[in-house]
mmCIF file of the C-alpha atoms, coordinates in Angstrom:
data_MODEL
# 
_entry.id   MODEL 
# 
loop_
_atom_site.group_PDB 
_atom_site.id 
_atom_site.type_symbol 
_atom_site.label_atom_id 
_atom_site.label_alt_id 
_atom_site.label_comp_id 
_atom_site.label_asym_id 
_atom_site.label_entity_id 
_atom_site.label_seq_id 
_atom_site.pdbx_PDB_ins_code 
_atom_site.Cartn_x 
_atom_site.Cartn_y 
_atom_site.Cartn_z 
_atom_site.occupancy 
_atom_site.B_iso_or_equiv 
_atom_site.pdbx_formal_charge 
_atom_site.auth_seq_id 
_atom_site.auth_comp_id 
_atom_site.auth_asym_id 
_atom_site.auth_atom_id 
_atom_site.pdbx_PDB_model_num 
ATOM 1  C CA . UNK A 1 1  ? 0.000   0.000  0.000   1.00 0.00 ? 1  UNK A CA 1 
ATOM 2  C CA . UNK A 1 2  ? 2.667   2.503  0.837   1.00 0.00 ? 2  UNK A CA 1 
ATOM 3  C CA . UNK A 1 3  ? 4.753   1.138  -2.481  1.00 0.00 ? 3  UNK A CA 1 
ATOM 4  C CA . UNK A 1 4  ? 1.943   3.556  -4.449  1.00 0.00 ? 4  UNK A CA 1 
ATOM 5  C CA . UNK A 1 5  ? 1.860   6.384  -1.838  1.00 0.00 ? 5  UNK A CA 1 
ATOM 6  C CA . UNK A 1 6  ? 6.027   6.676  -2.231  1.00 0.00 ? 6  UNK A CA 1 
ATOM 7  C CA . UNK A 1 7  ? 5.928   6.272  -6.028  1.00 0.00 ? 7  UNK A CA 1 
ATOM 8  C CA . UNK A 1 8  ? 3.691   9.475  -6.191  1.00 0.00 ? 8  UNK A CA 1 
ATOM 9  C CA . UNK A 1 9  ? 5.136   11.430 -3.821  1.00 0.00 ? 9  UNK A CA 1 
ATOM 10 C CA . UNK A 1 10 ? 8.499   10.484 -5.510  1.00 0.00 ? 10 UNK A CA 1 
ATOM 11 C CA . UNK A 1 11 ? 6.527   11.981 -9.264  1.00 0.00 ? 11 UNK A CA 1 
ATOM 12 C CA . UNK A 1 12 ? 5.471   14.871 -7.537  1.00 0.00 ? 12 UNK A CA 1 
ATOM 13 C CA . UNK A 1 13 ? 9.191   15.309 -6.333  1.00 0.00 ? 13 UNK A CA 1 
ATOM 14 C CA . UNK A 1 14 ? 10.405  14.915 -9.885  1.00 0.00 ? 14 UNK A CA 1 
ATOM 15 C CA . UNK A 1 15 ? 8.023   17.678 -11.194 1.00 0.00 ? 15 UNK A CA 1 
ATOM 16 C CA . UNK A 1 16 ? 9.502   19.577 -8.750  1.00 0.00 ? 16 UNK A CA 1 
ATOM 17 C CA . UNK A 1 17 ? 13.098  19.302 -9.019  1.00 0.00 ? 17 UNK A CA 1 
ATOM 18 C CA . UNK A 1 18 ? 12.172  19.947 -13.057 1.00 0.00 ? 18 UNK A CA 1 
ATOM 19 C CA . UNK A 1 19 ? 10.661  23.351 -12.046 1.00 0.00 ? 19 UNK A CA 1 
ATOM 20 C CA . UNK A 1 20 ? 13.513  24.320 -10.381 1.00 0.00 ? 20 UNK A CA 1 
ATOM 21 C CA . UNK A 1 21 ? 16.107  23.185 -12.500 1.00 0.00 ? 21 UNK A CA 1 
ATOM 22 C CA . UNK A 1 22 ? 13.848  25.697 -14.962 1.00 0.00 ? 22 UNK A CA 1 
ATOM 23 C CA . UNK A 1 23 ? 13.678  27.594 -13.032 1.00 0.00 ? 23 UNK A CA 1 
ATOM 24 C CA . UNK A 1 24 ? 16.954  28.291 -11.979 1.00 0.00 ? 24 UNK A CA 1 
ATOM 25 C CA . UNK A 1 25 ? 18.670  28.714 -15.878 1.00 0.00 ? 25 UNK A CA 1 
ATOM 26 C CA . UNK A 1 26 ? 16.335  31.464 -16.615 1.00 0.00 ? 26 UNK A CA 1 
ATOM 27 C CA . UNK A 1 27 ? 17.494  35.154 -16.716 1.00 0.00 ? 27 UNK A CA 1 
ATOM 28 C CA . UNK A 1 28 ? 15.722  36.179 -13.287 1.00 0.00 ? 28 UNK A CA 1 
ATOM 29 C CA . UNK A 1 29 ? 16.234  32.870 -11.541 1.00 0.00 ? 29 UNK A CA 1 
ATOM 30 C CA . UNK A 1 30 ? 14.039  31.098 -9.036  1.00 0.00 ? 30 UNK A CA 1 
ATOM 31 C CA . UNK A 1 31 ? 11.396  34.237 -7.964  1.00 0.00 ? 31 UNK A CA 1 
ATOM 32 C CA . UNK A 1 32 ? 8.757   33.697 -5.154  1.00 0.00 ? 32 UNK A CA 1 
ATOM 33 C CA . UNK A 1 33 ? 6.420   33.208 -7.194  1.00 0.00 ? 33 UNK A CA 1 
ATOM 34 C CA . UNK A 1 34 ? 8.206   29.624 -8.685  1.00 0.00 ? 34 UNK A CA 1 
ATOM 35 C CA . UNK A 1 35 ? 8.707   28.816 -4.742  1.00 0.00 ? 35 UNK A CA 1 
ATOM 36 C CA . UNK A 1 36 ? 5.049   28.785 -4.351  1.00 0.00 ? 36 UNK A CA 1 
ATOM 37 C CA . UNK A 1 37 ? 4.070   27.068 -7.451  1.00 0.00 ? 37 UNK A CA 1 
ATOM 38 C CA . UNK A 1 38 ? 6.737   24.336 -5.813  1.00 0.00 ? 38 UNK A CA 1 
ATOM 39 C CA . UNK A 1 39 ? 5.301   24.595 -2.567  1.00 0.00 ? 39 UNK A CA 1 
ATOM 40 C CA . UNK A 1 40 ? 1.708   23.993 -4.597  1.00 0.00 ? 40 UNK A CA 1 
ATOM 41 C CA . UNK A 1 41 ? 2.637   20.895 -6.145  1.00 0.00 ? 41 UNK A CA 1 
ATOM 42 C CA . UNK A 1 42 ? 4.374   19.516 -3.029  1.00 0.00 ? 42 UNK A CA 1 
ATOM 43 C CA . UNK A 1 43 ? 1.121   19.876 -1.263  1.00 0.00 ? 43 UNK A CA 1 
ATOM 44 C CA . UNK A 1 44 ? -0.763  18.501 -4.114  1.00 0.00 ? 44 UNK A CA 1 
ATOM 45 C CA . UNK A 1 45 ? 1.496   15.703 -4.274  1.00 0.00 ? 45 UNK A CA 1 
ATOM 46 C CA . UNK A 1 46 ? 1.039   15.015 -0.733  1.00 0.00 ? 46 UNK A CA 1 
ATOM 47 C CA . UNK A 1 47 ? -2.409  14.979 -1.346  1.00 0.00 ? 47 UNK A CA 1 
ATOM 48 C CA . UNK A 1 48 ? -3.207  12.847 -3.993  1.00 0.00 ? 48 UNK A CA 1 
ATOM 49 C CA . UNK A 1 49 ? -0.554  9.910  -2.060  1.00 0.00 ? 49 UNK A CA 1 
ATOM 50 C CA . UNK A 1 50 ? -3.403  10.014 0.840   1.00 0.00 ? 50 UNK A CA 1 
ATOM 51 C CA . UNK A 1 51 ? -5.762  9.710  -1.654  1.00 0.00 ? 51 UNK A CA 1 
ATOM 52 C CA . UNK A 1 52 ? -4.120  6.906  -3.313  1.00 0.00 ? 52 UNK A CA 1 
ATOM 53 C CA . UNK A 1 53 ? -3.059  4.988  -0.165  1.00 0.00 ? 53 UNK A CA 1 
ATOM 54 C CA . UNK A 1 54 ? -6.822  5.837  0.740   1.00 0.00 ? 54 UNK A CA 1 
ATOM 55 C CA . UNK A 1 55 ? -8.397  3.910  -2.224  1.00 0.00 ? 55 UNK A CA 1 
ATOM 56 C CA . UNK A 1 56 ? -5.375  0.906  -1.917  1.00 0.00 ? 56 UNK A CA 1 
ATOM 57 C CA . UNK A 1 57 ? -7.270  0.686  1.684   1.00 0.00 ? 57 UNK A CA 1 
ATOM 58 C CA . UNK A 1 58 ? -10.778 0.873  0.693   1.00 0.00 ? 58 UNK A CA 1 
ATOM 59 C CA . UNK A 1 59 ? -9.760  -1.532 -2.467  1.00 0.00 ? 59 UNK A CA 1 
ATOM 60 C CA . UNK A 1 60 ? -8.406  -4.197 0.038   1.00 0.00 ? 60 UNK A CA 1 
# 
């Protein structure tokens, strides 16, 4: 059950580290505004692993 959880949070994680990487090679660098949008997707990541290990549960 937690295999799932991990594998998304580990996507989400991905997206991330692409977004900075981005990020981070254009002319103005990393603003607040691209920490947020990180912050978002962290959350969201978080989120939707509940929601998966949430449906493993139910499915079991």
């Amino acid at each position: 059950m937690l295999k799932w959880a991990a594998v998304t949070v580990g996507v989400g994680m991905l997206i991330i580290l692409a977004e900075w990487n981005m990020a981070r090679k254009r002319k103005g660098g990393v603003t607040p505004t691209d920490r947020r949008r990180m912050f978002g997707i962290f959350w969201v990541s978080i989120a939707l692993a509940a929601f998966v290990a949430g449906m493993i549960y139910v499915a079991d």
